[in-house]
C-alpha positions as CSV (number, residue, x, y, z in Angstrom):
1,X,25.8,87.7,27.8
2,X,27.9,84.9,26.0
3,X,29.4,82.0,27.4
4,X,32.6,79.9,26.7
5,X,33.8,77.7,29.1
6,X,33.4,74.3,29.1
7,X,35.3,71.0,29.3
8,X,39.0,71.5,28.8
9,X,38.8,75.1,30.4
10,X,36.7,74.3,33.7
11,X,38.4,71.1,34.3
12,X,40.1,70.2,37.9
13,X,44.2,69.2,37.2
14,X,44.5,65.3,37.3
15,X,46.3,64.2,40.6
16,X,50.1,64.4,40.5
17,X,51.8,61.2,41.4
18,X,55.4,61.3,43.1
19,X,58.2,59.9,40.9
20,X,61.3,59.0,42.5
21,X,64.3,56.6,41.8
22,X,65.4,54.3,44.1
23,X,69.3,54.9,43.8
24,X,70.6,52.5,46.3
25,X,69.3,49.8,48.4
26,X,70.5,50.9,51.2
27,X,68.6,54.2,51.1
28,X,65.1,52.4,50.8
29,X,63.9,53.5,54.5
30,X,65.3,57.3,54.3
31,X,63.8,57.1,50.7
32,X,60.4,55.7,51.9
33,X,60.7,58.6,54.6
34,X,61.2,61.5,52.3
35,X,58.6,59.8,49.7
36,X,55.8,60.1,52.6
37,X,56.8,63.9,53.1
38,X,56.7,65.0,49.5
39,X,53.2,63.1,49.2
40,X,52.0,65.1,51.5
41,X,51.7,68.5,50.3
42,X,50.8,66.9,46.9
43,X,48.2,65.1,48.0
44,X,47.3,68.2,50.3
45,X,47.4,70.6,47.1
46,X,44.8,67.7,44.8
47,X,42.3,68.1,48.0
48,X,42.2,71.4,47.9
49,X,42.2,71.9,44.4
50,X,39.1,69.5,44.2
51,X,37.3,71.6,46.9
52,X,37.8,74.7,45.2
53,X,36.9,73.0,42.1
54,X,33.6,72.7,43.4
55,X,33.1,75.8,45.4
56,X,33.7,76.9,42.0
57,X,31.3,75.1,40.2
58,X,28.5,75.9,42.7
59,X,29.5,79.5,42.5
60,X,30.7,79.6,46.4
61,X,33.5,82.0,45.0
62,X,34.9,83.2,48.4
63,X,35.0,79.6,49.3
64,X,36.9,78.7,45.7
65,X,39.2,81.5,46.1
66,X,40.3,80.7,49.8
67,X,40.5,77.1,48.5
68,X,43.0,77.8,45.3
69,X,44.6,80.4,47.2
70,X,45.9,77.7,49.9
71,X,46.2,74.8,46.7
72,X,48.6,77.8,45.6
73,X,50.9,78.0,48.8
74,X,51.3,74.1,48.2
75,X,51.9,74.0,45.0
76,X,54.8,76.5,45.2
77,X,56.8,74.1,48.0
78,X,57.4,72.0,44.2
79,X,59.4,75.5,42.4
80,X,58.0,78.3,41.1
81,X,57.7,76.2,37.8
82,X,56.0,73.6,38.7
83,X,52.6,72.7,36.5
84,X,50.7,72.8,39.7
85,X,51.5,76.3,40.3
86,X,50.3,77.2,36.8
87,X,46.8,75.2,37.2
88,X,46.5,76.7,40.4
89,X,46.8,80.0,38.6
90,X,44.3,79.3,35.9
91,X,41.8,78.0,38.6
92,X,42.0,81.6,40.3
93,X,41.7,82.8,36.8
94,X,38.2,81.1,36.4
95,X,37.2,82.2,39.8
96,X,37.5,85.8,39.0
97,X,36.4,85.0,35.4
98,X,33.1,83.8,36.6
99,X,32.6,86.9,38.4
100,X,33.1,89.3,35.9
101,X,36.2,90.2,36.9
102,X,37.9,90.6,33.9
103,X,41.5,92.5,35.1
104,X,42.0,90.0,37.8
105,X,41.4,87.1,35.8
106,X,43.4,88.0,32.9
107,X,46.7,88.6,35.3
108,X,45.8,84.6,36.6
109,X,45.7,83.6,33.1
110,X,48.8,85.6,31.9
111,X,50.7,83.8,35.3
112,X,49.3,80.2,34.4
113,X,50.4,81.0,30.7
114,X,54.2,82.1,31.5
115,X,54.9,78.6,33.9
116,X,53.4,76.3,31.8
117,X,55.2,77.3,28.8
118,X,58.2,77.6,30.8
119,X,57.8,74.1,32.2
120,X,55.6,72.2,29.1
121,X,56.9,74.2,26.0
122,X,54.6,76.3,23.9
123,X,52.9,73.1,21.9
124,X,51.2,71.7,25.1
125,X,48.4,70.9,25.4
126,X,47.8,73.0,29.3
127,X,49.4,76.0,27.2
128,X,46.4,75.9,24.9
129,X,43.9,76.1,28.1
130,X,45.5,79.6,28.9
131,X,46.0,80.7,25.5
132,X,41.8,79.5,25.2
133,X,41.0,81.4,28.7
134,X,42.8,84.7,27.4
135,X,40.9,85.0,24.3
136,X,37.5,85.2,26.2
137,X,39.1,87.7,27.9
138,X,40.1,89.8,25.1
139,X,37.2,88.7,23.5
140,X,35.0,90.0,26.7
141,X,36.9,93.4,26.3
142,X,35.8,94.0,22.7
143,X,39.8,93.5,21.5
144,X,38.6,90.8,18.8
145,X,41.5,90.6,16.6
146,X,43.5,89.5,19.7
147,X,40.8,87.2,20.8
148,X,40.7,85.3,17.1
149,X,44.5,85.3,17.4
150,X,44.7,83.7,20.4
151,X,41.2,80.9,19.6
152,X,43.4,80.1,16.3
153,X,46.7,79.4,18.4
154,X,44.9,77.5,20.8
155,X,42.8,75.4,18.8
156,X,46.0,74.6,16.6
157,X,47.8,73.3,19.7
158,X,44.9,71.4,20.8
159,X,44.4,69.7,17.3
160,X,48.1,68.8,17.3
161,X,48.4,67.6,20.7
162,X,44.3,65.8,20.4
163,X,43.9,65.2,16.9
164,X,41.7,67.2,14.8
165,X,37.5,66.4,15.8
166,X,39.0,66.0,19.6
167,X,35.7,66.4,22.1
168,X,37.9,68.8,24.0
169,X,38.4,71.4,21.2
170,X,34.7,71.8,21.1
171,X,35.1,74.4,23.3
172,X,37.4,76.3,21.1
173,X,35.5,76.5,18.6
174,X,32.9,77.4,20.7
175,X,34.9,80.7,21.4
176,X,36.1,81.3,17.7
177,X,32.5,81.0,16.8
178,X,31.5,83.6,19.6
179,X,34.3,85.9,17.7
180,X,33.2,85.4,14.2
181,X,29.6,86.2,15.3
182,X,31.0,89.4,16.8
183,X,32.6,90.2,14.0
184,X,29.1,90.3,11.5
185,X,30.6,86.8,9.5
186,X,27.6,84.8,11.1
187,X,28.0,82.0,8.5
188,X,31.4,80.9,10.1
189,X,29.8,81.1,13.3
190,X,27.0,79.0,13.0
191,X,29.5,76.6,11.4
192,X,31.6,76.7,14.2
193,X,29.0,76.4,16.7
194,X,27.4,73.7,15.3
195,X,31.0,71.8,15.1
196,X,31.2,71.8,18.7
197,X,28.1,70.8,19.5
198,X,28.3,67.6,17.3
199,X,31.8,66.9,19.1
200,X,30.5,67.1,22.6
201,X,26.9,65.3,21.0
202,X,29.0,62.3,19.9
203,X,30.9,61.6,23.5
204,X,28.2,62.8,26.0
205,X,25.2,62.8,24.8
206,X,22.5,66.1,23.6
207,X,21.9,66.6,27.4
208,X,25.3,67.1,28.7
209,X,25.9,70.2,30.9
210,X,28.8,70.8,28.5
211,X,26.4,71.4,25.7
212,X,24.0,74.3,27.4
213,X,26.6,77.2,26.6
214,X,27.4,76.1,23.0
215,X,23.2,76.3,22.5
216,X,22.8,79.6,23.9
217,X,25.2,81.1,21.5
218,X,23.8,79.3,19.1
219,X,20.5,80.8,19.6
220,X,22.0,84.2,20.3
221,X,22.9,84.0,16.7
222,X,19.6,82.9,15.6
223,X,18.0,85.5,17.4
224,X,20.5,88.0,15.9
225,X,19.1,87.0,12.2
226,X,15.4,87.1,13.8
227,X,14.9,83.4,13.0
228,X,13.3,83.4,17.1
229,X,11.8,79.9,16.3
230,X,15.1,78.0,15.9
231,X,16.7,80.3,18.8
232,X,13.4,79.6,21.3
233,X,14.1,75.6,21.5
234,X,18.0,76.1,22.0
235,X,17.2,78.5,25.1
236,X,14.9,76.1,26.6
237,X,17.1,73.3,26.1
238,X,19.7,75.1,27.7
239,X,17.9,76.6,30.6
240,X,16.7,72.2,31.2
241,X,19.7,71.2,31.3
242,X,21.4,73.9,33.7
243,X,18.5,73.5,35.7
244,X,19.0,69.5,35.8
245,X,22.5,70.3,36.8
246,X,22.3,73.4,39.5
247,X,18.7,73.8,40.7
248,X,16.8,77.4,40.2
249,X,19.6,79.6,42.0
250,X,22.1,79.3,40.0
251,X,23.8,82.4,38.0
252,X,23.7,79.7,35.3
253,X,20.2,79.5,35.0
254,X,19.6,83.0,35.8
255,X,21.8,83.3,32.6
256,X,19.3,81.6,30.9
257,X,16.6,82.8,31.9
258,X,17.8,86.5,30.9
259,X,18.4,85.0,26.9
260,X,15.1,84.2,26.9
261,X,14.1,87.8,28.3
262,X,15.9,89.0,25.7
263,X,14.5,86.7,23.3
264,X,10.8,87.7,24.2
265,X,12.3,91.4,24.0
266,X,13.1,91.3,20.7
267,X,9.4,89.5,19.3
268,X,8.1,92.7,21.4
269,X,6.7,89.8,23.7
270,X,7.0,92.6,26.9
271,X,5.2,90.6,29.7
272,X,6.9,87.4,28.9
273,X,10.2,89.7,28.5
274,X,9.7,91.1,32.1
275,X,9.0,87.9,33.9
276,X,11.8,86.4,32.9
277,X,14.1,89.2,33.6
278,X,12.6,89.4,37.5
279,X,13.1,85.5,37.3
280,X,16.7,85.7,35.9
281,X,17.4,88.5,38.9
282,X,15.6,86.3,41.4
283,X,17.5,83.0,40.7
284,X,21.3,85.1,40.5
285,X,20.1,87.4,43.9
286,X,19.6,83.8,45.4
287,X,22.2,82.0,44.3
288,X,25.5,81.5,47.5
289,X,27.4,84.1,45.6
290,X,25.6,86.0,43.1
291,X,27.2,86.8,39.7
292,X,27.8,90.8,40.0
293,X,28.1,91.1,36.0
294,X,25.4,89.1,35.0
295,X,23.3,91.4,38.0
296,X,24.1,94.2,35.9
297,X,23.5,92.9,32.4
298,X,20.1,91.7,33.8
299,X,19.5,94.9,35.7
300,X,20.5,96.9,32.4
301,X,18.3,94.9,30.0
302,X,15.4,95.1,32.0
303,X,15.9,99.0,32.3
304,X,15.6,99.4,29.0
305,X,12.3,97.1,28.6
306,X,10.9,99.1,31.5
307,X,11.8,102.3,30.2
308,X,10.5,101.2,26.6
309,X,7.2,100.4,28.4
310,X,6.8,104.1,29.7
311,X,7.8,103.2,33.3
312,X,10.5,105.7,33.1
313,X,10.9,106.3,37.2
314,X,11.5,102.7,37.4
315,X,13.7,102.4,34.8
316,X,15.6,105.2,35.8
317,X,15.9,103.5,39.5
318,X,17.1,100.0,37.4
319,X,19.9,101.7,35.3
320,X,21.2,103.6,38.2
321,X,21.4,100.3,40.0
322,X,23.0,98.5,37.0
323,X,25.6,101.2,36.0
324,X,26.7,101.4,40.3
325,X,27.7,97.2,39.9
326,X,28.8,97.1,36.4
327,X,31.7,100.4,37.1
328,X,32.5,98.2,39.9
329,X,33.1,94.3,38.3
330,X,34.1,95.7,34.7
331,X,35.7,99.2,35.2
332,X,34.4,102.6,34.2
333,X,35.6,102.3,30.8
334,X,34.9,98.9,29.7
335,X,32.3,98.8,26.5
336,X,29.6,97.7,28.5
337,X,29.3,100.4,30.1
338,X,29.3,102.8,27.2
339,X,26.2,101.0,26.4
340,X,24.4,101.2,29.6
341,X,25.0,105.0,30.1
342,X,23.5,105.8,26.4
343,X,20.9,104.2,27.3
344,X,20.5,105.8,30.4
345,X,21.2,109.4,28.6
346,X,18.1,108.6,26.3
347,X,16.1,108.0,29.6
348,X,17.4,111.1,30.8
349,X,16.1,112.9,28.1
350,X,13.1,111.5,28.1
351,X,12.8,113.2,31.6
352,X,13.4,116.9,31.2
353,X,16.9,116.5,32.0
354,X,18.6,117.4,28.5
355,X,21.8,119.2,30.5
356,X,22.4,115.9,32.6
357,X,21.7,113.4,29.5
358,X,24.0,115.3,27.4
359,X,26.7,114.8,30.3
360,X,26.2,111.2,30.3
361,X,26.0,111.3,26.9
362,X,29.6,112.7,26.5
363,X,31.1,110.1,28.7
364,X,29.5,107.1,26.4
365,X,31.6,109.0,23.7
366,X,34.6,109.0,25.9
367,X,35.0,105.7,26.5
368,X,34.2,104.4,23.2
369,X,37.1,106.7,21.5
370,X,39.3,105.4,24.2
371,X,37.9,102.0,22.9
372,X,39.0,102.6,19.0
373,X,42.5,104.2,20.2
């Protein structure tokens, strides 16, 4: 799994002062009266926007989404245009985002998109968070000409509205990177990824929080070119810092620890592989409101090491358990899934069962042609 969200995308919405004029001396006191009942629901919406914020960040996402959904009801007392309503949006967005919830986050996105262009214009600098939120999706549904379409537009906006070498448009080039790398041109990745960490380097420091996903894709592209002895530091340093910042149970670190499961995977490093897949499970399993994509993506990856280990009963048990969540958070046709039941044909096969692996087989097929139409 691939990250993008930092900074500019995760950020709460500054506090929204009350502007008023003062028309008329004589209207000071009803003016003072109706200046303490807008504050109200403003300052009402900010507290609950904060809260959810970090519900959010400590992945309590019931608690988040009850949280934005009320911020919501406040913010729409101000118009159905008002830039509150569209942050509120984009918050629910991230919520759902986080979750793996692709569909759901994509129609927050779209919503925060429409009102902030409607009340900002397209050049601002809150249109280019929604524009930067719906590329990961698009990007996170294999669709990455739309993805790269919607990076460039966003990181143009940001440069124009930041300045070009901006610490917040590290995180777009974060995601064009993650697109690039996708797309085999691996040389424009690493320069992109390495752009954005040198941003965020230069304003916060090598150990800010904001740096761990930018190294992980990093070294997911290193490990891509089997160079595992520049990609094994990055990991580390990212699994440190998440750690520093969440504890063990966070879907974060079990993030983490999964690359590096992956990592040991690929050297053929098995036992080191399958410790830090039960780790990675442990710390999501634990965490206030596990990550149901990442469960699967773990749960999948660790199939196929078990299975690849001759533990074909238990592998069999995994995949089953994988393929049940990741139908459920990503749909039954989303690429991911394509890959977990060819995988899970091969086991088949591998178990007597040609008729059933050729069935499973046939669906893989499916849904990738659906994929290329």
């Amino acid at each position: 799994m691939i990250e993008g969200r930092a900074l500019l995308m995760n950020r709460s919405v500054p506090a929204w002062g009350v502007r008023m004029t003062l028309l008329l001396a004589w209207l000071l006191v009803s003016l003072f009266a109706s200046i303490q009942a807008e504050a109200e629901p403003t300052d009402r919406w900010q507290q609950l926007t904060d809260e959810g914020t970090a519900a959010r960040e400590q992945a309590r996402y019931r608690e988040a989404e009850q949280m934005f959904l009320a911020a919501g009801r406040e913010a729409e007392q101000f118009g159905a245009t008002d830039t509150r309503v569209a942050a509120t949006f984009n918050n629910l967005g991230l919520v759902f985002h986080e979750q793996g919830q692709y569909a759901r986050a994509k129609s927050y996105y779209e919503r925060a998109l429409t009102v902030w262009e409607q009340a900002l214009g397209n050049e601002h600098a809150d249109v280019a968070t929604a524009l930067h939120n719906l590329a990961e999706i698009y990007q996170q549904e294999g669709d990455l000409e739309q993805a790269e379409a919607y990076y460039v537009r966003s990181l143009t906006i940001g440069e124009q509205a930041r300045g070009a070498g901006h610490p917040q448009l590290a995180v777009g080039y974060n995601g064009l990177g993650l697109v690039y790398r996708k797309q085999g041109h691996l040389l424009q990745a690493e320069a992109r990824f390495h752009l954005a960490l040198a941003l965020l380097e230069r304003r916060d420091g090598s150990e800010s929080a904001d740096t761990a996903p930018i190294l992980n894709n990093l070294a997911s592209l290193y490990k891509e070119k089997e160079l595992y002895a520049f990609a094994e530091p990055l990991y580390q340093r990212a699994l440190g810092i998440r750690r520093a910042r969440y504890g063990d149970t966070h879907p974060a670190v079990a993030l983490s620890l999964n690359n590096l499961a992956n990592l040991y995977h690929a050297q053929g490093l098995s036992e080191r592989a399958d410790l830090h897949y039960r780790e990675a499970l442990a710390s999501n399993e634990r965490a206030k409101e596990p990550a149901e994509a990442l469960m699967g993506s773990i749960l999948g990856n660790w199939a196929l090491l078990t299975h690849e280990r001759g533990l074909v009963e238990e592998a069999k048990i995994l995949y089953e358990r994988a393929l049940v969540i990741q139908q459920q958070t990503l749909g039954r046709s989303h690429p991911m899934v394509a890959v977990l039941l060819d995988r899970y044909a091969m086991l088949l096969h591998d178990l007597g069962q040609p008729l059933q692996a050729g069935l499973v087989a046939t669906r893989a097929l499916a849904i990738r042609t659906q994929q290329i139409k």
